[in-house]
N, C-alpha and C positions, 0 to 999 in steps of 0.2 A: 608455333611450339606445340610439341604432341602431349599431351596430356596421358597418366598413369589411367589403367582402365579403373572402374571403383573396386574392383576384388582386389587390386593392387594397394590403392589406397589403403580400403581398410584392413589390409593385411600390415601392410606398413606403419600404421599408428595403432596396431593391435600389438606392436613388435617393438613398442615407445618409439619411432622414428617420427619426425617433424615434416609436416606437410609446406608446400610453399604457399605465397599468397594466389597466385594463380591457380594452384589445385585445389586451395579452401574457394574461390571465390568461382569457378567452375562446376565445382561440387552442389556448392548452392544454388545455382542457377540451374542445373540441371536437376536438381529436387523440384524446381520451384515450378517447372514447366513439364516434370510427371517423365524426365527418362531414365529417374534413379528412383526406383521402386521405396515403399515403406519400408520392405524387409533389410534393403541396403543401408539406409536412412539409420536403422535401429541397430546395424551391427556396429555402424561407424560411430554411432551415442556411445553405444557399449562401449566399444575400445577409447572414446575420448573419457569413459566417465573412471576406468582404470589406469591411463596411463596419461592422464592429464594434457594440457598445452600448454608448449612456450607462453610467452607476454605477446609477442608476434605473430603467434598462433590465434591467440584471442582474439588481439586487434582485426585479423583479416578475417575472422572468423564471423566480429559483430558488424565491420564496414558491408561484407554480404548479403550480410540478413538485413543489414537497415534502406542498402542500394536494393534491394530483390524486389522496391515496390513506391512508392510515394514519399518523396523525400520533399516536407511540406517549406514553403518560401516565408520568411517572416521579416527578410531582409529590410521591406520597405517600413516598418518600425526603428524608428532612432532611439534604441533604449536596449540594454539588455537582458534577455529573456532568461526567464530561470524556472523552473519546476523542479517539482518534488518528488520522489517515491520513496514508497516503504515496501519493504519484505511481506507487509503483513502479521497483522497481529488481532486479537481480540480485543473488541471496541475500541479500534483505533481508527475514528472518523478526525483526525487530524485535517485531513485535505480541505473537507467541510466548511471548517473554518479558518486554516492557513493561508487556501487561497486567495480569500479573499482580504484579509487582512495583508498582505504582503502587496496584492498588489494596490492599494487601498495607498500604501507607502510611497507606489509611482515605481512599483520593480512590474514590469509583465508579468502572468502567470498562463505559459500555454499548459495546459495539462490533459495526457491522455489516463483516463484510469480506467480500472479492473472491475470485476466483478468477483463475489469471494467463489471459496471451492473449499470442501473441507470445513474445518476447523474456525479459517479466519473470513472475517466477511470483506464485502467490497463494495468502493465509494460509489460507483454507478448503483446500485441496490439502494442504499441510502438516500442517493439525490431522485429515484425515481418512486422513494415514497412520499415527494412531494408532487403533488394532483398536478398533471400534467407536463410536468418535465419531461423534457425531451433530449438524450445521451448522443441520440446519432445523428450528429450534426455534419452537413457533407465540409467539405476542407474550405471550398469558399466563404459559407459562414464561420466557420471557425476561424480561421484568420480576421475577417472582418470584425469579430468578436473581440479578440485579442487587439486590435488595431482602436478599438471605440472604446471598448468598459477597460480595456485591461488584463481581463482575464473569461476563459474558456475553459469548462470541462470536458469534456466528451472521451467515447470507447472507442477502443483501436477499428478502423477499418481494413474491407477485407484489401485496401489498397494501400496500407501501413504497414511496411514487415510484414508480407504473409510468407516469408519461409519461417519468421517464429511463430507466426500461426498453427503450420502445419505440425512443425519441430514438436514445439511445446505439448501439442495432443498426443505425439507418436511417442515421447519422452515418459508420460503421467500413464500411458499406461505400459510402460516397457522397462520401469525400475530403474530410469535415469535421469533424474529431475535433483537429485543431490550429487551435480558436477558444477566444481568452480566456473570454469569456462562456458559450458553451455550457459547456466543461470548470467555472468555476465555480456552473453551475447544477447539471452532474452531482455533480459530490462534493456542493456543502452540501443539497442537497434530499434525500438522504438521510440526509445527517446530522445536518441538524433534523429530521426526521422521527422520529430514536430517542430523543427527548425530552433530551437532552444539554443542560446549562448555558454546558458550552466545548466548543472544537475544539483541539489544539495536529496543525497541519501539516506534512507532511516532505517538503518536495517537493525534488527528487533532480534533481543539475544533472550534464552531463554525457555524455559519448560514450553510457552503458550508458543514458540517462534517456530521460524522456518530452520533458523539456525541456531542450533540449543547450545553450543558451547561460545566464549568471548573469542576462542581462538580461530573457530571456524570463522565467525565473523568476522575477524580480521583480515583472514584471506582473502575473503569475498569483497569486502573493503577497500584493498591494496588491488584487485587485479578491477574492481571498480574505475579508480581512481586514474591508474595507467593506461586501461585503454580509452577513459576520457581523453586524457591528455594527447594518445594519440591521433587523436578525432577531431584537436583543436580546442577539447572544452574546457572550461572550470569545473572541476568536481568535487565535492565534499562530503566526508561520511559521518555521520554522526550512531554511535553505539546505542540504542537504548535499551532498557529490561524489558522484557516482559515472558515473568513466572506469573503473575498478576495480572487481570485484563485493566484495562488502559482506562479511566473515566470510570462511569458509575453506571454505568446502562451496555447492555447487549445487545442488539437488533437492528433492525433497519430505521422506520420513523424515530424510536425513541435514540437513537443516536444521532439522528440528526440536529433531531430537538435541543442535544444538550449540546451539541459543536455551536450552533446558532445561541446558545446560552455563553459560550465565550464567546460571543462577537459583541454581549448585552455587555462583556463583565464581570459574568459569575463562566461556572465552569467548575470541575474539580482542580484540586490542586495539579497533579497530573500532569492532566490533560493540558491546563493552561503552560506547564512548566515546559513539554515536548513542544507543543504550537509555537513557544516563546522560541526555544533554544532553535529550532530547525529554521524558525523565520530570521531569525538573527544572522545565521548563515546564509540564509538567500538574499537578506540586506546588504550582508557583504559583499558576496560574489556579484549584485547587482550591481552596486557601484555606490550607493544610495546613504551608505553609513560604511565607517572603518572600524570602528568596536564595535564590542556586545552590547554592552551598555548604553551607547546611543540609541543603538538598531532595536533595545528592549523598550527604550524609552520612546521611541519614534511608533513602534509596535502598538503599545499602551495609548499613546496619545489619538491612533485613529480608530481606536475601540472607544476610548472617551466621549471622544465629538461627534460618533455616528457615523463617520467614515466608512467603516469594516460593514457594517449591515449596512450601509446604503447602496453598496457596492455592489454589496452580496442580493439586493434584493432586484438590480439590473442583472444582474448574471441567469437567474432565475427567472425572469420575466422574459428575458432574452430566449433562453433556452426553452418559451413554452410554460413555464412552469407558475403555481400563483405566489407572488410575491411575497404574499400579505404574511406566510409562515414564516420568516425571516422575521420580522418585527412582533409576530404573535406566534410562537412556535407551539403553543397550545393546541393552537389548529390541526396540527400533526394527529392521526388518528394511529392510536393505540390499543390493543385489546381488552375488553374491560372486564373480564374475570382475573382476580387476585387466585395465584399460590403462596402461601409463603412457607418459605425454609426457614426452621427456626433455630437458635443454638442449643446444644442439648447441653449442655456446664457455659457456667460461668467462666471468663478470660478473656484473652487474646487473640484476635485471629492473627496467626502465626503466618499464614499462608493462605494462599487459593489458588488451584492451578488452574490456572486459564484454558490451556488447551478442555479440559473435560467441563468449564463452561459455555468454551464455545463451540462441544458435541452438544452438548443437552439446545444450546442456542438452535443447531440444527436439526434436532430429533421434537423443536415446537415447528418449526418448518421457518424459520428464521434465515438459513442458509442452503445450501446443496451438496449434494454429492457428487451429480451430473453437473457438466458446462447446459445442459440443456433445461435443466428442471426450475420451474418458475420460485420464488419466495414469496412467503406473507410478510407484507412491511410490518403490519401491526403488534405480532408475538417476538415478548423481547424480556430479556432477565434484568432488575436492576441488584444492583449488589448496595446492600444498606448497611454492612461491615466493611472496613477496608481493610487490609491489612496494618495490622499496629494498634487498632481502636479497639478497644474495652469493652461485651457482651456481658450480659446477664445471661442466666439459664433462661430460653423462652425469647429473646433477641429475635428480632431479624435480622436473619447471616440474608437473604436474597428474596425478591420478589418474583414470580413470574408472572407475566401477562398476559392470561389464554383466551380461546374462545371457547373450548370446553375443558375442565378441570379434570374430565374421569381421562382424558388422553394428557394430560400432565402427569399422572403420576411416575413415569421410568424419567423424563426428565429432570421432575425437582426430587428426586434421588439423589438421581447426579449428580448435581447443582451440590447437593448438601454433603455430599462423598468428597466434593473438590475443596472443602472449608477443613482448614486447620485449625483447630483453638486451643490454646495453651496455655499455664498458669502463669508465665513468665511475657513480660512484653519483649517482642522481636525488634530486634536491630533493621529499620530501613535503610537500604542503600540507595543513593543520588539514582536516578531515573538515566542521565545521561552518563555512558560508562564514559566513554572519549571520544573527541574526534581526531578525524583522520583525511589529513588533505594529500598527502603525500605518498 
C-alpha cells in the first residue's frame, strides 16, 4: 500500500479530513527513526490541535506511540495489574502513598512516573529526595520488582514511547500541549507500555490544573476512557479539584514526609480522602473488592497493621533508597530557615490559588522551568490555613522553608498574593467531582 506523502497528510487533517490507521502508525514510525523532520512533526500537532481526531484517530494514534518502543511483559504475574496517573497538580504526592497502600491490598502496582515542569511538581523529584533512591531502574528489575514486593516505581525510558518522548518536547514548545488527542496519546502510550491490565485516572480540575474547566475534563476523560477500552484495558476516571493545593506542604522531601504520614494514619483530610477514593477504584478494577466501602475498609486495615509502610519501606530499599524514612519520615531533610506569611485581617480563608503557590514553590527552586534543571528537595511551602479555617490578624496563612531568607522575599509575596480571606466562611465542595468509567 502506498502511503500519502507527509505534506499530504498534513494538509489533509489541516483541511479536518481523517487519517487511517496505517498513515497514523507510519507517521510515527517515521518520526521515530528521524525521516519526518520536527518542523513536519509540528505542523501536523498544529492541525491535530485545531481540527481534532476521530475516537479511531486516537486510538491509532496512542497504539503508535506506545508500539514506537518497549512494550514491557508482565504476563508471568497471575494477578491484575493496575496503576495510577494524575494530570498533575500542586502537592499532590498521592502516588507516594497510594502505591503502596494498594498494592499492600495484593492489587500490583507497575508505576511509570514523571518529574514536574512548571507549576506542578513530580513524584520522581519526591522519591529522590530520599538519600539514595534510585528512579531508573532498567525493565528487568522492574518487572522483578513488581513480580517480588508488588509494586515498582520508576521514569519512562528512553525505550518506553519515545515518539512521546520526542512529541511531548516538540509540542511544550510549539503551543500544542492543550489537544484532547495528543494529551490522550501521551499518558496511555506509556502506560500500555508497562504492561498494566487497568489504568484508574486523576485528572485534577481547577485554577491549580492542567485542566481548568469540569467540562474540559470530561473530554479528556471520555476520549481516556475509549481508547483504553480499545487497547483491551479497564479505565477509570476520577474528577478531582484542585483551585487549592492538595495536603499541607509544598516541595519535594517535605511532601514525601507527609504522603509517608498517611501510610502512619495521619495525613490531611485531603490528601487522605483522594488516596482513599482513587484506591478504592484500583481495588475494583483489580478484582480484589466490588464496593467502595469494602475496598475503604480493606484500605484502612493495611495502614493499621503496618502493612502499607512495610511495603513501602521494601520498595525503597529495593530501589536503592534508605528505608528507615518510611517509618521515621523526620529523617527527610528540610530547609531550616522559616518565612512566614502572615494573615493581614482576621476571617476566612476563602481561597488559595494553587497555581501561584506552586510558582513561588518554583522561584525557592522547589521545581523547574527546563526538563533539564536540577531541584532542591529541601525548600518547600507548608500552608498552616486551609481553606474554610478561621485566621486572626497576624495567623499563619504559609510557612516557607529557606536556606536564605533575603532570596525568599518575591516568593512569600506570592505565597501571600495567592491567600484569600474573607469575613464570611466559604462553602467547601466534595474533593471528588465524579467518576467516569464509561
Amino acid at each position: 500500500m502506498t502511503l500519502a506523502s507527509p505534506p499530504e497528510l498534513i494538509i489533509r487533517k489541516r483541511e479536518g479530513g481523517k487519517l487511517s490507521d496505517d498513515e497514523i502508525r507510519g507517521w510515527i514510525d517515521a518520526y521515530v527513526r528521524g525521516d519526518i523532520p520536527d518542523y513536519q512533526m509540528a505542523a501536523m500537532a498544529m492541525a491535530i490541535f485545531f481540527q481534532g481526531m476521530t475516537p479511531q484517530e486516537t486510538a491509532a494514534l496512542t497504539m503508535a506511540m506506545r508500539d514506537s518502543g518497549q512494550v514491557i511483559d508482565l504476563d508471568g504475574i497471575d494477578a491484575i495489574k493496575v496503576d495510577k496517573h494524575s494530570t498533575g497538580g500542586v502537592g499532590d504526592k498521592v502516588s507516594l502513598c497510594l502505591a503502596p497502600i494498594v498494592a499492600a491490598c495484593g492489587v500490583p502496582v507497575p508505576m511509570v512516573a514523571g518529574r514536574g515542569l512548571g507549576h506542578t511538581g513530580g513524584t520522581l523529584d519526591k522519591l529522590e529526595a530520599i538519600p539514595g533512591f534510585r528512579c531508573d531502574l532498567s525493565t528487568k528489575a522492574f518487572v522483578k520488582q513488581v513480580e517480588t514486593i508488588g509494586c515498582a516505581i520508576f521514569g519512562q525510558t528512553a525505550q518506553i514511547a519515545p515518539a512521546d518522548r520526542q512529541l511531548y518536547a516538540l509540542r511544550d514548545v510549539t503551543g500544542t500541549i492543550e489537544s484532547i488527542p495528543l494529551i490522550t496519546g501521551s499518558i496511555l502510550s506509556k502506560k500500555l507500555a508497562e504492561g498494566i491490565d487497568a489504568l484508574v485516572m486523576d485528572i485534577k480540575v481547577g485554577q491549580g490544573a492542567f485542566m481548568r474547566t469540569t467540562e474540559s475534563a470530561r473530554e479528556l476523560a471520555r476520549s481516556i476512557v475509549r481508547t483504553g477500552k480499545v487497547a483491551g484495558k479497564k479505565v477509570s476516571v476520577l474528577l478531582t479539584r484542585m483551585d487549592a493545593p492538595l495536603g499541607r506542604t509544598v516541595g519535594n522531601a517535605i511532601e514525601t514526609k507527609e504522603a509517608f504520614e498517611v501510610l502512619h494514619g495521619g495525613g490531611p483530610e485531603d490528601l487522605v480522602e483522594c488516596t482513599l477514593a482513587l484506591g478504592a477504584e484500583m481495588l475494583r478494577l483489580g478484582g480484589v473488592e466490588k464496593t467502595e466501602a469494602k475496598a475503604r475498609a480493606r484500605m484502612q486495615a493495611v495502614i493499621a497493621d503496618g502493612s502499607a509502610v512495610a511495603l513501602m519501606e521494601k520498595v525503597v530499599k529495593a530501589q536503592g533508597g534508605d528505608p528507615r524514612v518510611v517509618a521515621e519520615p523526620d529523617r527527610l531533610v528540610i530547609a531550616p530557615k522559616k518565612v512566614v506569611v502572615k494573615a493581614p485581617k482576621a476571617g476566612y480563608v476563602a481561597g488559595i490559588d494553587a497555581r501561584e503557590i506552586g510558582l513561588a514553590g518554583v522561584d525557592l527552586g522547589a521545581g523547574r522551568t527546563r526538563s533539564d534543571q536540577d531541584v532542591d528537595h529541601a525548600v518547600s511551602i507548608v500552608i498552616d490555613a486551609k481553606p474554610g479555617e478561621k485566621v486572626a490578624a497576624g495567623d499563619p496563612l504559609a510557612t516557607l522553608f529557606v536556606h536564605d531568607r533575603r532570596k525568599a522575599k518575591a516568593p512569600a509575596q506570592r505565597v501571600a498574593e495567592a491567600f484569600r480571606v474573607t469575613s464570611r466562611r466559604p462553602t467547601i465542595e466534595p474533593l471528588v467531582i465524579e467518576t467516569i468509567r464509561r
